[in-house]
SERO-265446 format. One record per atom (N, C-alpha, C): residue in one letter; x, y, z. Coordinates in steps of 0.001 Angstrom, whole numbers, padded with zeros to 6 digits, always signed. Layout:
N
aXYZ;...
END
This chain:
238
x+053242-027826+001752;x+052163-028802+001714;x+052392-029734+000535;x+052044-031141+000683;x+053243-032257-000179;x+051420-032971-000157;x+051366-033278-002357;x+049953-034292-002469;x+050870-035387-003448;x+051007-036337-003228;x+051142-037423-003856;x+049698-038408-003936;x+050301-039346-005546;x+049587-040489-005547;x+050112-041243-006615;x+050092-042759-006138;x+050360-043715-006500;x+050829-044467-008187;x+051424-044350-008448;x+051436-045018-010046;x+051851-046860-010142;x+051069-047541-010611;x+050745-048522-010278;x+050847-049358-011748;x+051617-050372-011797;x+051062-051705-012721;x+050061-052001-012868;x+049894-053372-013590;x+048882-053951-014261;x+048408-054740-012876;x+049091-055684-012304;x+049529-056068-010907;x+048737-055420-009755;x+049316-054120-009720;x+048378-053597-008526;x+049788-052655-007754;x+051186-053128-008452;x+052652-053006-007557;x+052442-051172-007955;x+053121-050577-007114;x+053431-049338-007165;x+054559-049139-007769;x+054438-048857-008718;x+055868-048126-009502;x+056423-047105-009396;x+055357-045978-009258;x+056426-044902-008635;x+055403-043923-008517;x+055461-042799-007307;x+054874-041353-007081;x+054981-040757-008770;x+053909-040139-008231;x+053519-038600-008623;x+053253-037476-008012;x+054084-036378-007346;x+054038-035269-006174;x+053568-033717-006761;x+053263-033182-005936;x+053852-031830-006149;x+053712-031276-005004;x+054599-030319-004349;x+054917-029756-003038;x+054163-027984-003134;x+053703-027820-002858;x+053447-026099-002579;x+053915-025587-001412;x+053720-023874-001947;x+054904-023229-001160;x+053473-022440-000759;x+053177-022719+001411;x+052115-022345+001702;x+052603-021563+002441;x+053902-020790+002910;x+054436-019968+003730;x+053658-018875+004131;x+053549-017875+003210;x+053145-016840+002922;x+051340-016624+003614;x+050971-017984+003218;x+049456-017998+003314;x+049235-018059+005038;x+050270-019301+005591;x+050302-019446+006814;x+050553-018436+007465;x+051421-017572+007548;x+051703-016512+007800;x+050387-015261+008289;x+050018-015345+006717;x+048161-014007+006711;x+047160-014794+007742;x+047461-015974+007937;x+046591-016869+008953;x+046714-016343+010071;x+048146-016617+010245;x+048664-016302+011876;x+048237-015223+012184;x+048390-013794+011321;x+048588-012362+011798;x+046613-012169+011670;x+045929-012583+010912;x+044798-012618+011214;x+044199-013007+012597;x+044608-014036+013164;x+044400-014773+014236;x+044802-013507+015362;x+046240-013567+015205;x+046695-011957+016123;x+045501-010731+016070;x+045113-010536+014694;x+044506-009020+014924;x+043124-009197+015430;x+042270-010417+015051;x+041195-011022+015726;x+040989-010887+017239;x+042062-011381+017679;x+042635-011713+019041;x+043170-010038+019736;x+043496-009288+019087;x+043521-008049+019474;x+042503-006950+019465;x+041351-007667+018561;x+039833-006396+018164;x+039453-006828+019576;x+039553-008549+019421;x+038723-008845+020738;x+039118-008346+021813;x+040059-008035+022802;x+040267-007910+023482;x+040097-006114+024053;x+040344-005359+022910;x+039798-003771+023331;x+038596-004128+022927;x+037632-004743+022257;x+036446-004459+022485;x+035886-004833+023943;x+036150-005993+024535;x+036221-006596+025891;x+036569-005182+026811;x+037771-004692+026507;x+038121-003436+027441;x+037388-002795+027275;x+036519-002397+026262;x+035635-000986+026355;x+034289-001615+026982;x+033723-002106+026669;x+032741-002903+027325;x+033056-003165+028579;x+033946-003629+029701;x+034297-003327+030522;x+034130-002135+031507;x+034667-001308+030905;x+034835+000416+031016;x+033613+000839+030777;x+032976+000558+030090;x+031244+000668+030116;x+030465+000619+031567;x+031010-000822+031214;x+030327-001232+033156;x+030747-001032+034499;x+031775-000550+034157;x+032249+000513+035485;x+031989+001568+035560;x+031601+002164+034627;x+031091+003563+034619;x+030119+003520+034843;x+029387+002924+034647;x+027438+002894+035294;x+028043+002216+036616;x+028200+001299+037034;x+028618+000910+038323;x+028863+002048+039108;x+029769+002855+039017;x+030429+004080+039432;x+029101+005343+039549;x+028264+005289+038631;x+026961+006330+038798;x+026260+005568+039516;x+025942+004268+039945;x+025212+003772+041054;x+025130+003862+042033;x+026664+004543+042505;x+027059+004369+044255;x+026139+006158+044585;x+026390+007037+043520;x+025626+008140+043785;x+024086+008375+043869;x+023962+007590+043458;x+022127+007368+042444;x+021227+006851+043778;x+019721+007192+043665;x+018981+006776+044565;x+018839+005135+044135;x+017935+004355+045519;x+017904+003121+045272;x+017035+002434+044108;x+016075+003428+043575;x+015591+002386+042360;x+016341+002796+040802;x+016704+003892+041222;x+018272+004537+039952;x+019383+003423+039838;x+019851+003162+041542;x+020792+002241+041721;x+020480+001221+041256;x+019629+000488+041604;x+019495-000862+041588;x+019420-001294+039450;x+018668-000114+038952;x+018611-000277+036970;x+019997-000297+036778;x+020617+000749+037102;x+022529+001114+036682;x+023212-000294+036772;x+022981-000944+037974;x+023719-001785+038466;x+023398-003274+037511;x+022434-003337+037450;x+021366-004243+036071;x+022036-004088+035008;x+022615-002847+034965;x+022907-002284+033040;x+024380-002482+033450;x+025038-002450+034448;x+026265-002746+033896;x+026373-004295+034111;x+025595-004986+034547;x+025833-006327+034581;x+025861-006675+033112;x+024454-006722+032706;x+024071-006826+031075;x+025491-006493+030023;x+026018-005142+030335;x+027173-004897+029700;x+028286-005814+029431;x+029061-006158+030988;x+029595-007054+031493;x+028893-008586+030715;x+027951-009159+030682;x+027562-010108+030328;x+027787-010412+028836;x+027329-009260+027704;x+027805-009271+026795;x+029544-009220+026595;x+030017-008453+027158;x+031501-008841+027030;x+031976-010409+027001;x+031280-010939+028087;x+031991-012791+028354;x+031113-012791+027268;x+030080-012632+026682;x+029775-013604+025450;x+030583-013553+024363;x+031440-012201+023958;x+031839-011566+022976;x+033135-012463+023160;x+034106-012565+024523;x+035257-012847+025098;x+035149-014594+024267;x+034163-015370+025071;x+033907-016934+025144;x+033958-016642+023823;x+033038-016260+022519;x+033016-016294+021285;x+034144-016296+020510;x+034924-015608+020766;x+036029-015378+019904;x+037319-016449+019997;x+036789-016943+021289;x+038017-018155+021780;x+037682-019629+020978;x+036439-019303+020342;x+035561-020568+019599;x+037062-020913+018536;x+037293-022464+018059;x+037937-023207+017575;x+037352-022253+015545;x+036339-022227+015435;x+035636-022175+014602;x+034619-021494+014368;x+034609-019554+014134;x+033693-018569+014527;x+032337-018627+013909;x+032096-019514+012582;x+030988-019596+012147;x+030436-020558+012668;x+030863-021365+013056;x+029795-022674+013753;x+030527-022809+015336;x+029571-022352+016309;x+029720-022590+017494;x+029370-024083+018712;x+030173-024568+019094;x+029510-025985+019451;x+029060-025692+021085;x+027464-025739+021417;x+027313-025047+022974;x+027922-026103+023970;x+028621-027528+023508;x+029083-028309+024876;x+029978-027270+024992;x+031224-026991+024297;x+032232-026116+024955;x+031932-024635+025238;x+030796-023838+024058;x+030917-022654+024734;x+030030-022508+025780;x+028963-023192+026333;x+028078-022962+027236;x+028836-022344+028773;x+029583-024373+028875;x+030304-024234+029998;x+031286-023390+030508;x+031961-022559+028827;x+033456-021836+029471;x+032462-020738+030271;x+031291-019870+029236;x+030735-018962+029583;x+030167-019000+031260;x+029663-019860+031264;x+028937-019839+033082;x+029302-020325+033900;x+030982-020992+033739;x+031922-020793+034473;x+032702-019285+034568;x+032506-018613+033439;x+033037-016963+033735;x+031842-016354+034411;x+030563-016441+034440;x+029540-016014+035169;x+029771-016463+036917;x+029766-017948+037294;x+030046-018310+037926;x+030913-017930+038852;x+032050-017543+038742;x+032942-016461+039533;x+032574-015437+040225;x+031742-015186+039550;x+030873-013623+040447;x+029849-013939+041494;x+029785-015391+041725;x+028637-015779+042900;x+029270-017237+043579;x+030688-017457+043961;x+031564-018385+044275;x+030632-019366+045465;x+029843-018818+046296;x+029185-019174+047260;x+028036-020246+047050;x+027634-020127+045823;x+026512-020939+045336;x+027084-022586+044399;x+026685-023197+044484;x+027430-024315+043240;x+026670-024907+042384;x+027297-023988+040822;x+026802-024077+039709;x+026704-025416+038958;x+026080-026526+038542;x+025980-027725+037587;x+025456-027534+036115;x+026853-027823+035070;x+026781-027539+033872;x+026645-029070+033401;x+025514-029369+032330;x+025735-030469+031694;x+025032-029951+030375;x+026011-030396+029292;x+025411-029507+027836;x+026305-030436+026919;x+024952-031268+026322;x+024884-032111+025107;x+025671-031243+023989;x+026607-031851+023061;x+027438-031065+022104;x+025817-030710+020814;x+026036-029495+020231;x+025157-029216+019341;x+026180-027792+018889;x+025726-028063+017411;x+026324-027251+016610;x+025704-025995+016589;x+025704-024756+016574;x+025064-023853+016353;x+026022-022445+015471;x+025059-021470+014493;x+025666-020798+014352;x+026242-019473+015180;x+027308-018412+014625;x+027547-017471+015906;x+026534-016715+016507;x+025773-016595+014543;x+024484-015591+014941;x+023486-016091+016272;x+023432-017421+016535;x+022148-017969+017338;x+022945-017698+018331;x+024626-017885+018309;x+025124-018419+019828;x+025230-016925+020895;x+025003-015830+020553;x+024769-014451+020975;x+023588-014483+021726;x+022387-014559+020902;x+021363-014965+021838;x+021083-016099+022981;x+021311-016894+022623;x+021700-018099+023618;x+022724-017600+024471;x+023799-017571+024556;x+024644-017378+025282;x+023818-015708+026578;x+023408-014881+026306;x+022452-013999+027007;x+021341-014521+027182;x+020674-015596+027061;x+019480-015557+027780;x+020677-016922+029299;x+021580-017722+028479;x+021696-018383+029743;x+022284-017399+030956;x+022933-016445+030511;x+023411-015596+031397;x+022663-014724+032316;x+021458-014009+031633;x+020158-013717+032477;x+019684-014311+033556;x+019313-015790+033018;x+018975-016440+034057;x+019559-017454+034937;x+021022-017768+034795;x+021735-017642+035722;x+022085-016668+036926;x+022131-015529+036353;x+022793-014413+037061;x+021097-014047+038018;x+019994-013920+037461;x+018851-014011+038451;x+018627-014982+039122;x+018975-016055+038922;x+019086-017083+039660;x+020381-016804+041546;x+021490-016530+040880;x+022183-015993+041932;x+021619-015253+042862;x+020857-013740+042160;x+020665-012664+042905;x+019496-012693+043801;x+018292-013801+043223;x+016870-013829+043541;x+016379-015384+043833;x+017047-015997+043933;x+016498-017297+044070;x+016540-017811+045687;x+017937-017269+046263;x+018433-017343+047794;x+017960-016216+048636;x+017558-016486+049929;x+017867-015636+050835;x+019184-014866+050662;x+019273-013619+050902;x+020493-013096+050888;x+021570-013535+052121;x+022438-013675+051313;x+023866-014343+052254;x+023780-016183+052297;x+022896-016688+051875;x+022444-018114+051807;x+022989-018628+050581;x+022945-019895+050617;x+023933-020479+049006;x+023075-021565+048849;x+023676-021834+047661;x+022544-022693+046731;x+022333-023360+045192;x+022570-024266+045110;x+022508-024706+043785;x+021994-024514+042477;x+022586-024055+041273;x+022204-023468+040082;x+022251-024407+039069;x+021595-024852+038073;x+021555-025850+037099;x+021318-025171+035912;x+022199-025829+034811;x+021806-025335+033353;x+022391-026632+032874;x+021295-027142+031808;x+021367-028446+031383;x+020813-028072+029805;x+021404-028895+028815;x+021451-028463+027288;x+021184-029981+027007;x+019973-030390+026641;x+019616-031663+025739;x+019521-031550+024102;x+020157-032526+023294;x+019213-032394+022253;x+017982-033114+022115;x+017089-032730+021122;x+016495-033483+021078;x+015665-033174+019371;x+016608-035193+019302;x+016613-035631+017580;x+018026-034473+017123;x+017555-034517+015623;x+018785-033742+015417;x+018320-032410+014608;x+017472-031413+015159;x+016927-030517+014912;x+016504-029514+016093;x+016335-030028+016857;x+015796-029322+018249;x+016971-029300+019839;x+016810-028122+020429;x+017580-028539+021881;x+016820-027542+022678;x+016900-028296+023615;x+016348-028233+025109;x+017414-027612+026149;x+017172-026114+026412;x+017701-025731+027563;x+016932-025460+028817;x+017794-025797+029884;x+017024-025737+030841;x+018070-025200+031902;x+017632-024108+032584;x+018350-023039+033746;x+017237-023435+035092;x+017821-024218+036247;x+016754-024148+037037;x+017969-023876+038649;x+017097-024046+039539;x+017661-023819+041201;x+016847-024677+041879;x+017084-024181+043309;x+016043-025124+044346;x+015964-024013+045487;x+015768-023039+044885;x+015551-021634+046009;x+013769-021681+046468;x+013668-020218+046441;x+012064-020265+046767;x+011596-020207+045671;x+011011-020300+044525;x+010521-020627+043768;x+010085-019044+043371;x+008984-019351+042072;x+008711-017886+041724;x+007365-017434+042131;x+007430-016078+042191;x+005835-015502+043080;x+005004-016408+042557;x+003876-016713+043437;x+002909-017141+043226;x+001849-016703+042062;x+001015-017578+041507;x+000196-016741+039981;x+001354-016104+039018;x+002628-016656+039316;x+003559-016309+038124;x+003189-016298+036698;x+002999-015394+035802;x+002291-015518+034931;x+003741-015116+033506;x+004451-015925+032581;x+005995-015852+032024;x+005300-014423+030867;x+003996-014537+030455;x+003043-013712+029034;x+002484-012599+029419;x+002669-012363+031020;x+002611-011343+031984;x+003560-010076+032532;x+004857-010828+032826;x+005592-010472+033331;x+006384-009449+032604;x+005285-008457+032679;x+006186-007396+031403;x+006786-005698+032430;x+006644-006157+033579;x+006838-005019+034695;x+008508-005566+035109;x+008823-006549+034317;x+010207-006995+035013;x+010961-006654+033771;x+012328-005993+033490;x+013151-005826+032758;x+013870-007179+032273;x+014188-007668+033203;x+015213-009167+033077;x+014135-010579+032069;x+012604-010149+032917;x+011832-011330+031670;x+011432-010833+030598;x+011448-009588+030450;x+011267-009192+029405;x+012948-008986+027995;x+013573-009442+028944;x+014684-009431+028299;x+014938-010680+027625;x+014550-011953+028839;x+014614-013444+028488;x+013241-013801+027505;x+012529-013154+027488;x+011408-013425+026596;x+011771-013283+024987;x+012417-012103+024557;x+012926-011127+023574;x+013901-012231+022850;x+014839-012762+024175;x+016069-013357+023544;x+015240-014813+022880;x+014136-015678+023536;x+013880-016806+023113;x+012410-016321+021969;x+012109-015432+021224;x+011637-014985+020442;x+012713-014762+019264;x+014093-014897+019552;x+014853-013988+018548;x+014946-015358+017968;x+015435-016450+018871;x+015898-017776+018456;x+014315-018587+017771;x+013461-018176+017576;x+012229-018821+017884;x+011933-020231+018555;x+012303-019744+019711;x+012003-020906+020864;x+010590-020969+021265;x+010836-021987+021848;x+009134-022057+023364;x+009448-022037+024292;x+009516-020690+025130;x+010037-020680+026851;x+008682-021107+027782;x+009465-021594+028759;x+008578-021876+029834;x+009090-021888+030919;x+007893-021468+031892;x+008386-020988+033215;x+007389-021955+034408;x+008188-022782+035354;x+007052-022975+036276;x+008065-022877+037752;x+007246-023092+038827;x+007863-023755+039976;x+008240-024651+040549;x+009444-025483+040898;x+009676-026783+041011;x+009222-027233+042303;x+009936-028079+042969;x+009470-028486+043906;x+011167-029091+044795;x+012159-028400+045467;x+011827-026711+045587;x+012246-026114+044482;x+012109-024576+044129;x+012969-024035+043454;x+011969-023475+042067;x+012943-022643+041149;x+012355-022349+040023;x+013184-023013+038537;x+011810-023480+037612;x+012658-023748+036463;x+012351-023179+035028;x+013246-022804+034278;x+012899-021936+032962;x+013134-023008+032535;x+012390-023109+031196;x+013025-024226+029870;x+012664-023430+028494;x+013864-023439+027778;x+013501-022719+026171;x+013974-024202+025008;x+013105-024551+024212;x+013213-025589+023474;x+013357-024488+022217;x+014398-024889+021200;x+014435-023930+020218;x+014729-025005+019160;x+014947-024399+017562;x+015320-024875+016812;x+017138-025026+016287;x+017569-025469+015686;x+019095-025693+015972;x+019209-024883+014607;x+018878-024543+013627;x+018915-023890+012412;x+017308-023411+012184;x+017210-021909+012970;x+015936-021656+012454;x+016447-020020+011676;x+015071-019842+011425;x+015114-018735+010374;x+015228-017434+011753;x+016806-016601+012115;x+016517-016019+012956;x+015049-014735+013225;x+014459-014616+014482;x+013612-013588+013904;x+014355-011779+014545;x+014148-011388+014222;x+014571-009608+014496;x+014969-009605+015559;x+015795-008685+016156;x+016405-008546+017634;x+015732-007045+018252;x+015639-006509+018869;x+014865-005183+019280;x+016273-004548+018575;x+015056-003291+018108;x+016071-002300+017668;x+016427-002371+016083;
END
């Protein structure tokens, strides 16, 4: 690595450098092999997490249907955290996460698992840290992935939306919606504590201290969580 600067007359003429070269070999090097071992935690942690969710998958096929149907929930969730963990680590820059790029890689890896439906990503660049981008990154995945499972008639396809505004340079606006059947009637979001999945999406936009909201479109259902872009995180369960 080479810093020069200028030595100069009365004039303004350059008379001659002043350099000095450093020897950054060594340093580049602890970079690289960092990058490698990073790149290697990540990837058995990905495998075990994986292996997680096949193993509950695998106790589902035995299990009665309301056994089945939680197992099958829990290894999704599993699975879900993995692509967040996976998308995260591929970040340019692990302390500051930017959601234009990680939103889209993520629910394009979600996306794969429901090929039949066609997903629309549009997500304003906003900086966020890793800590926020964990939570965020699981609530869009929640309600994407319920969106797939519950929004269509089964075997029917159908359009999924997740759209990321800012708004000013303090606040952003997410929004996960469809054009399925919409949500039960007297849907109540401060209610819905008999459902695992809103009580999950509730938790996650409490952690971020957001304002979620839930209504019915016209067709279809739409969530929106407006959060802060640097807030004071609050507690995670547990």
């Amino acid at each position: 690595m080479a810093r020069g600067n200028p030595l100069r007359d009365q004039a303004g003429a350059v008379e001659k450098w002043i350099g000095i070269c450093n020897d950054i070999d060594g340093a580049k090097k602890l970079e690289e092999l960092q990058q490698l071992m990073m790149g290697e935690i990540s990837h058995r942690v990905k495998n075990s997490l994986a292996l997680v969710a096949s193993l509950l998958s695998l106790q589902a096929r035995t299990a009665g249907d309301d056994l089945r149907a939680a197992l099958q929930d829990a290894a999704a969730r599993v699975q879900a955290v993995a692509i967040v963990h996976d998308q995260l680590w591929r970040q340019a820059d692990a302390k500051a996460v930017d959601l234009a790029v990680f939103l889209p890689s993520l629910v394009l890896a979600v996306a794969r698992t429901a090929p039949r439906h066609d997903t629309v990503v549009r997500i304003d660049p906003a900086l966020v840290s890793a800590k926020m981008a964990v939570p965020i990154g699981l609530f869009v995945n929640e309600l994407v992935t319920n969106a797939y499972k519950y929004a269509y008639a089964e075997g029917s396809e159908g359009e999924v939306r997740v759209i990321g505004t800012t708004i000013g340079e303090e606040r952003y606006r997410l929004e996960v919606a469809d054009q399925g059947r919409g949500l039960p009637e007297a849907f109540d979001l401060t209610r819905a504590t008999t459902s695992l999945g809103m009580r999950v999406i509730t938790s996650l936009a409490a952690q971020l201290n957001g304002e979620l909201a839930a209504a019915s479109a016209d067709p279809g259902a739409q969530f929106v969580l407006e959060f802060p872009l640097t807030p004071r995180m609050a507690a995670g369960p547990g």
